[in-house]
N, C-alpha and C positions, 0 to 999 in steps of 0.2 A: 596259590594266586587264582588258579580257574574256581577253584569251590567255591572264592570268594567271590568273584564275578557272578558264577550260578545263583551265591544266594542271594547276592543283592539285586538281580533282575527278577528271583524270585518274591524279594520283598515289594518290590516297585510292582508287579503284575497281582499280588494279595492284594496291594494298598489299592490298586482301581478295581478289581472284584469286590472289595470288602464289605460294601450296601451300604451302608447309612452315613461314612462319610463326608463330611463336608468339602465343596470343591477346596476351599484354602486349606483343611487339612492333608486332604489327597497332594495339595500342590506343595505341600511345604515339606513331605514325608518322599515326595519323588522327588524333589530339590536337593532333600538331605543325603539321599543315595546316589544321585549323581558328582553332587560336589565329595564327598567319602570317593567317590571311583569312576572319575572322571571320561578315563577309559571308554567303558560302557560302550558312551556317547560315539566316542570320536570312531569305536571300531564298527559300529553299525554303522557310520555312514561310510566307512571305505569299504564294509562290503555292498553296501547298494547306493551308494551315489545317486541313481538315474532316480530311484524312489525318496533319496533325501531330498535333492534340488527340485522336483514335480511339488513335493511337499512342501519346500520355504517358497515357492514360487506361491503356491494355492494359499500359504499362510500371509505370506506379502500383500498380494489381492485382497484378499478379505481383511484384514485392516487396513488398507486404502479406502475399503471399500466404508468401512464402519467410522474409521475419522470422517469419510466426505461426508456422512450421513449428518455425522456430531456437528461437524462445523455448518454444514447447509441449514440442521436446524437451530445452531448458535444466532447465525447470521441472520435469518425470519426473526427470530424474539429480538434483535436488536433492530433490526431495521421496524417492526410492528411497536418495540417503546420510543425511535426517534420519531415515527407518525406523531404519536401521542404527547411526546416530551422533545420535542425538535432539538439540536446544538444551535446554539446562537453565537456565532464569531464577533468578534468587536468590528464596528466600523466608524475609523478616524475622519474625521473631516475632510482629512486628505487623502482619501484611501486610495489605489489605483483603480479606477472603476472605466468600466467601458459599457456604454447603453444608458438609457435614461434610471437616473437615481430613486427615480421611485417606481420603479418598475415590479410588477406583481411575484416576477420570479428572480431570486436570487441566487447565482449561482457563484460561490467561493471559492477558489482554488490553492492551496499547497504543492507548491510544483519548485521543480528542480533542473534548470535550464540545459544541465548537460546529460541527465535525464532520457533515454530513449523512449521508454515509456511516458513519459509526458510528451514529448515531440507527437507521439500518437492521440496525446490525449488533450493536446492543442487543437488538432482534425475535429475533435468531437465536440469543443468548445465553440467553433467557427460555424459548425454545422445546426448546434445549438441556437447560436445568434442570428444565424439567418432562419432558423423555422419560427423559432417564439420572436422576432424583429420588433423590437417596442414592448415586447411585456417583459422582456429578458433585462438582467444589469449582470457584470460579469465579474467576479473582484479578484483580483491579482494576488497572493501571499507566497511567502518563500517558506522552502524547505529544504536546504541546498545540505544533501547529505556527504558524510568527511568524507566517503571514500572516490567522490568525483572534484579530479582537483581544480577543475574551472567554475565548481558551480557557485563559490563562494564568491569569487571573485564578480563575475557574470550577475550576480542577483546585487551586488554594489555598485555595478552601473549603473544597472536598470534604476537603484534609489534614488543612485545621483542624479540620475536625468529626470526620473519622475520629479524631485525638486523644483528643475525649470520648468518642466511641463510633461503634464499627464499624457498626452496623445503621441508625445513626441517619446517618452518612457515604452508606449503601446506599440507605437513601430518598431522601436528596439526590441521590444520581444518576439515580434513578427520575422525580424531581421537576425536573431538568435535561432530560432525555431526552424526558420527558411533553409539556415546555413549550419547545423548543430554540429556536422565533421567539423568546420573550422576551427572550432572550440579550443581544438589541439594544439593551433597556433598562438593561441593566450591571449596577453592584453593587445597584440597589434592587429588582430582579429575582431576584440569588439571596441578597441578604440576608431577602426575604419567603421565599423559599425555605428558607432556613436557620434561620428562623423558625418555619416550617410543621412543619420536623421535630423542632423542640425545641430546636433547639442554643443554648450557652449565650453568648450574641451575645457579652457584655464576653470573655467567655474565646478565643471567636471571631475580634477585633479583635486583639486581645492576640496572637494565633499568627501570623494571617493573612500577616501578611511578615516571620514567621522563618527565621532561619536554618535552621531542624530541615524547615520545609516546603518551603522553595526546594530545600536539598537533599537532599532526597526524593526530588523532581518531578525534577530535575535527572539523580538515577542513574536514574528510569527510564527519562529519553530517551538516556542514555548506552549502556544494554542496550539497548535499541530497535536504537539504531544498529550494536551489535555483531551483532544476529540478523539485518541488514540494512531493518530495518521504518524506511521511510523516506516512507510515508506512512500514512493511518488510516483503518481499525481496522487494526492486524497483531495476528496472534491465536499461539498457541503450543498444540496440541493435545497434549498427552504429550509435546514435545518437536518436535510436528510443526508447520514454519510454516505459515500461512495466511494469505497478503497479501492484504489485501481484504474488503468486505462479501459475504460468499460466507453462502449459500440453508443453513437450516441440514442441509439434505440431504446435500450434498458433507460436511458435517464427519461426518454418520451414515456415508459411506462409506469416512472415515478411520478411525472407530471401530470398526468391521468389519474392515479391512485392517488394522488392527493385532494384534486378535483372529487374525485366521485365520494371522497371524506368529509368534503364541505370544508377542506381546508385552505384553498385555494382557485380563486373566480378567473379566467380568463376571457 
């Protein structure tokens, strides 16, 4: 059994001295003698441990280090073809919109009321609307994912109420957002909610699991998924994505880079 061990660490230590082979043949010739005597493996690292774990530690880092590299520049060549090729979300005549409707900047949102990350990324929405005040319009859409069990419910208020009225749907979200622990307490949580802003409860119940609000809710997780927003908040800036609660700074220096591309006048 040792000879055999000897010859196969011999064969493994030939196959990386050997000169002209190729990395995948080296890798598939040191594979083949590992899985043959598995062994090997496992007893070199129980006699040095300190130098195995230093070693998956160093190998861990550097492809952390080489995915952030992949994805940082995945993330440039999509964000440099949405400059060029914007996403264009539909907008209903009734959309939920907040700031004047023709406003130079438009910002969409996909968001998820029980959502922590949107509660943060509501802050940056707010902060938005008061620095761009009058060039801004803001537009409300759901993305209410399964595994939060209020957020389904919570974005079928919100539709019911937007029905009656757009501002009064906008305090409720405000009123969602303000209070998002409450959540846990369910419907008598945001029926005092929807209470609070007036809406008109019988008419309220009456919508609440209609057809017209399921789907609603339904197209906008349908665009979500087409712009690839596949968790929340994903936001749409002029057509530019934003996956993520991102600081509302980075959005100021989308709206700058778009400017300075001649693709938008303020």
């Amino acid at each position: 059994m040792k000879s055999i061990k000897l010859f196969s660490i011999a064969m493994i230590s030939a196959t990386v001295l050997a000169g002209c082979t190729s990395d995948k043949d080296m890798k598939d010739q040191i594979s083949k003698v590992l899985k043959e005597n598995p062994s090997i493996l496992t007893e070199a690292i129980e006699k040095h441990p300190a130098e195995f774990i230093t070693a998956l530690q160093n190998a861990a880092k550097n492809a952390q280090e080489s995915m952030g590299k992949v994805r940082e520049e995945e993330e440039k060549k999509q964000l440099e073809e949405s400059f060029n090729k914007p996403m264009v979300a539909s907008m209903r005549s009734d959309e939920a919109v907040r700031g004047p409707k023709d406003a130079v900047i438009t910002l969409v949102e996909y968001s998820d009321f029980e959502c922590p990350f949107c509660s943060r990324g509501n802050e940056t929405v707010n902060n938005l609307m008061k620095k761009y005040e009058g060039k801004i319009k803001f537009v409300y859409k759901h993305l209410p994912l399964s595994f939060h069990e209020q957020a389904m419910i919570s974005a079928q208020y919100f539709e019911a109420i937007r029905m009656q009225n757009n501002d009064k749907a906008f305090a409720f979200h405000d009123e969602i957002f303000a209070n998002q622990a409450k959540l846990k307490n369910g419907t008598a949580f945001l029926d005092s909610a929807a209470k609070k802003v007036g809406a008109d409860m019988a008419r309220l119940k009456k919508d609440l699991h209609s057809d017209a609000v399921k789907k609603r809710i339904a197209t906008d997780v349908e665009e979500a998924g087409k712009f690839g927003m596949q968790g929340t908040p994903g936001f749409l800036l002029n057509g530019v994505p934003v996956r993520g609660a991102y600081p509302a700074e980075y959005f100021v220096t989308l709206v700058d880079e778009l400017q300075k591309r001649g693709k938008l006048k303020i």
